[in-house]
C-alpha positions as CSV (number, residue, x, y, z in Angstrom):
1,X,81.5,-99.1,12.8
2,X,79.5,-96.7,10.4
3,X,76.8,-94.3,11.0
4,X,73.2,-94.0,9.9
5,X,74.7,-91.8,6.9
6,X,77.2,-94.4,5.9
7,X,80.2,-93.2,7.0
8,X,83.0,-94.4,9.3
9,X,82.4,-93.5,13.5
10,X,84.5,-93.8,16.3
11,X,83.4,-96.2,19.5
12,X,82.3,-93.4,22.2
13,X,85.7,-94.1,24.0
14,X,88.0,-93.2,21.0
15,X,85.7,-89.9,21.1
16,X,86.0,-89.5,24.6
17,X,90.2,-90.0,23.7
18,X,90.3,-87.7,21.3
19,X,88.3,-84.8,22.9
20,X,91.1,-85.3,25.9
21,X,93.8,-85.1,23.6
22,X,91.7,-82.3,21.7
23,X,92.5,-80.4,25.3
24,X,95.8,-80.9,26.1
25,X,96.7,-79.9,22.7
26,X,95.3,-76.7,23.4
27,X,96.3,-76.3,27.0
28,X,99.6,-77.1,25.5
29,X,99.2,-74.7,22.9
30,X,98.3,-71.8,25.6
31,X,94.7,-71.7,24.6
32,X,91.8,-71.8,26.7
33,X,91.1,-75.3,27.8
34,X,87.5,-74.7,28.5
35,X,86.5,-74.2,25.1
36,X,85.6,-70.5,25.5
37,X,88.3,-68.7,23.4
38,X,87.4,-64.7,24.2
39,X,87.0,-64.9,27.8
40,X,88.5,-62.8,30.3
41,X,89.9,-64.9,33.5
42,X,89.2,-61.9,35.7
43,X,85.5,-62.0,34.7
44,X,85.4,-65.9,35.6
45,X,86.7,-65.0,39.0
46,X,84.4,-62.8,39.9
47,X,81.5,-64.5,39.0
48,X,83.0,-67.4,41.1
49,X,84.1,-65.1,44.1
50,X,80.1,-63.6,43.5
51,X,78.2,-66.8,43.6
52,X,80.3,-67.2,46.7
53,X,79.4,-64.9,48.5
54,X,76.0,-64.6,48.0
55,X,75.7,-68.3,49.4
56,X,77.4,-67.3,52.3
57,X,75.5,-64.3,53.1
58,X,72.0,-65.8,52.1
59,X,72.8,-67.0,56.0
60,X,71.9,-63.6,57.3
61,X,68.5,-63.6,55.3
62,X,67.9,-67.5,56.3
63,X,68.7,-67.3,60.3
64,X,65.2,-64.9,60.8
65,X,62.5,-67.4,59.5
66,X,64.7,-70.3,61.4
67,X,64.6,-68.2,64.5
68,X,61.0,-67.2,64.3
69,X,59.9,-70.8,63.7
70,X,62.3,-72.1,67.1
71,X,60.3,-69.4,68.6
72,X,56.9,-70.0,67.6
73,X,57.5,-73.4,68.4
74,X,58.6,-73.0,71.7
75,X,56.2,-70.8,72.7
76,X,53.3,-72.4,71.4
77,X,54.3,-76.4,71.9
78,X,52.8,-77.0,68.0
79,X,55.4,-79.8,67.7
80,X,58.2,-80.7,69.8
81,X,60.3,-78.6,71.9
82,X,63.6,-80.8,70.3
83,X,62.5,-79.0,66.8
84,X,62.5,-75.4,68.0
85,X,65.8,-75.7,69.7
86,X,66.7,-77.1,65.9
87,X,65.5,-74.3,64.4
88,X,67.3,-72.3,67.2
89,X,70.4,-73.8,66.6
90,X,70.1,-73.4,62.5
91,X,69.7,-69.9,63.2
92,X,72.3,-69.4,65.3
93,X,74.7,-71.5,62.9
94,X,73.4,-69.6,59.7
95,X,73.7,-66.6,60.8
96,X,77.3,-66.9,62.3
97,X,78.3,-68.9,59.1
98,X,77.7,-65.4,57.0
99,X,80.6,-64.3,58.6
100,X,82.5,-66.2,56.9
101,X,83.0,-63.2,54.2
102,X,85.8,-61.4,56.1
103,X,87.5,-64.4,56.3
104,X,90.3,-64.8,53.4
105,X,91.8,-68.3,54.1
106,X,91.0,-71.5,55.5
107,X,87.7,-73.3,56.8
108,X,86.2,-70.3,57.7
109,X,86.6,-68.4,54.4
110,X,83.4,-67.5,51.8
111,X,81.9,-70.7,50.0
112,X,83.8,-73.2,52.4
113,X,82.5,-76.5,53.7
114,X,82.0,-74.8,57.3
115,X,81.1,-71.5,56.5
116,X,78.2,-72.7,53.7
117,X,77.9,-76.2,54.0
118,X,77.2,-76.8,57.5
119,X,74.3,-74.4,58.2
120,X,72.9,-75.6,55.2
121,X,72.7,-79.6,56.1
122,X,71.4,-78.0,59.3
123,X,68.3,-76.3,58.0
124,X,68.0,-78.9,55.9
125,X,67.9,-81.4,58.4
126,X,65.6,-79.4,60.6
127,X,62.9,-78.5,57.3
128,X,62.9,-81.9,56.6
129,X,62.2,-83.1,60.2
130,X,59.1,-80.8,60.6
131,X,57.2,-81.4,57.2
132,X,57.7,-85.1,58.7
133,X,56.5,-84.3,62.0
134,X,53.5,-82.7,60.3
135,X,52.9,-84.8,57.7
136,X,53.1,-87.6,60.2
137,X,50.8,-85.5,63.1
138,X,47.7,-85.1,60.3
139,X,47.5,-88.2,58.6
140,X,44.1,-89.3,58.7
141,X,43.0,-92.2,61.1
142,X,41.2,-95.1,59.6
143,X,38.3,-96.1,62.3
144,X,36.3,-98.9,62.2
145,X,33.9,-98.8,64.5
146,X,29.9,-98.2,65.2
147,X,30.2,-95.1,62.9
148,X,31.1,-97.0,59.8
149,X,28.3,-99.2,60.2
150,X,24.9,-99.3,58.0
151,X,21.9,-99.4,58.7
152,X,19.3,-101.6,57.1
């Protein structure tokens, strides 16, 4: 195969080969197989453990508008009493899932599928169920009746 230029080029699976080779070569070679020669693995770490933690502990900062909404809901039957006892229970589930900092090994630890994932597909779940419920509560009606009719 040759290239616009003339020259000789490699099916995009030889490429994909060689770059693979390209890295165990330099894993081999005790270089840095992400590419990034000059980078301390310390500083990688804690930009990890950092982005971590701050999605675990956005559950502090997401369980009041979650609670105020169960509430407001509740108190003034705007939609369904099922959705503010979701938004109660995403609260409840955010909030007790930022705890998950002072944890240091399994499920419960910083950034793990309980601790971050779960109260997230739960406020998820509930946002998405009440933009439906609204969306689906204001749609206009389409009448047809004495209204809609001219006069001549």
């Amino acid at each position: 195969m040759t290239g616009r230029d003339g020259t000789a080029r490699r099916p995009a699976s030889a490429q994909r080969n060689g770059r693979r080779r390209d890295l165990r070569e330099r894993r081999n070679a005790g270089g840095d197989p992400s590419g990034i020669s000059g980078r301390d693995a310390a500083i990688t770490s804690s930009m990890f453990e950092l982005g971590t933690l701050t999605t675990t502990l956005i559950g502090f900062a997401a369980a009041l508008p979650l609670a105020a909404a169960g509430i407001g809901v509740l108190r003034t039957h705007v939609m369904p009493n099922w959705l503010g006892y979701l938004a109660l229970l995403a609260a409840v589930v955010s909030f007790l899932g930022a705890f998950g900092v002072f944890a240091t090994s399994g499920a419960f630890v910083a950034g793990g599928w309980l601790m971050s994932t779960v109260p997230l597909l739960l406020s998820a779940i509930w946002v998405l169920a009440a933009s439906g419920y609204m969306v689906r509560e204001h749609v206009p009606e389409i009448t047809t009746g004495d209204a809609a009719v001219l006069q001549m």
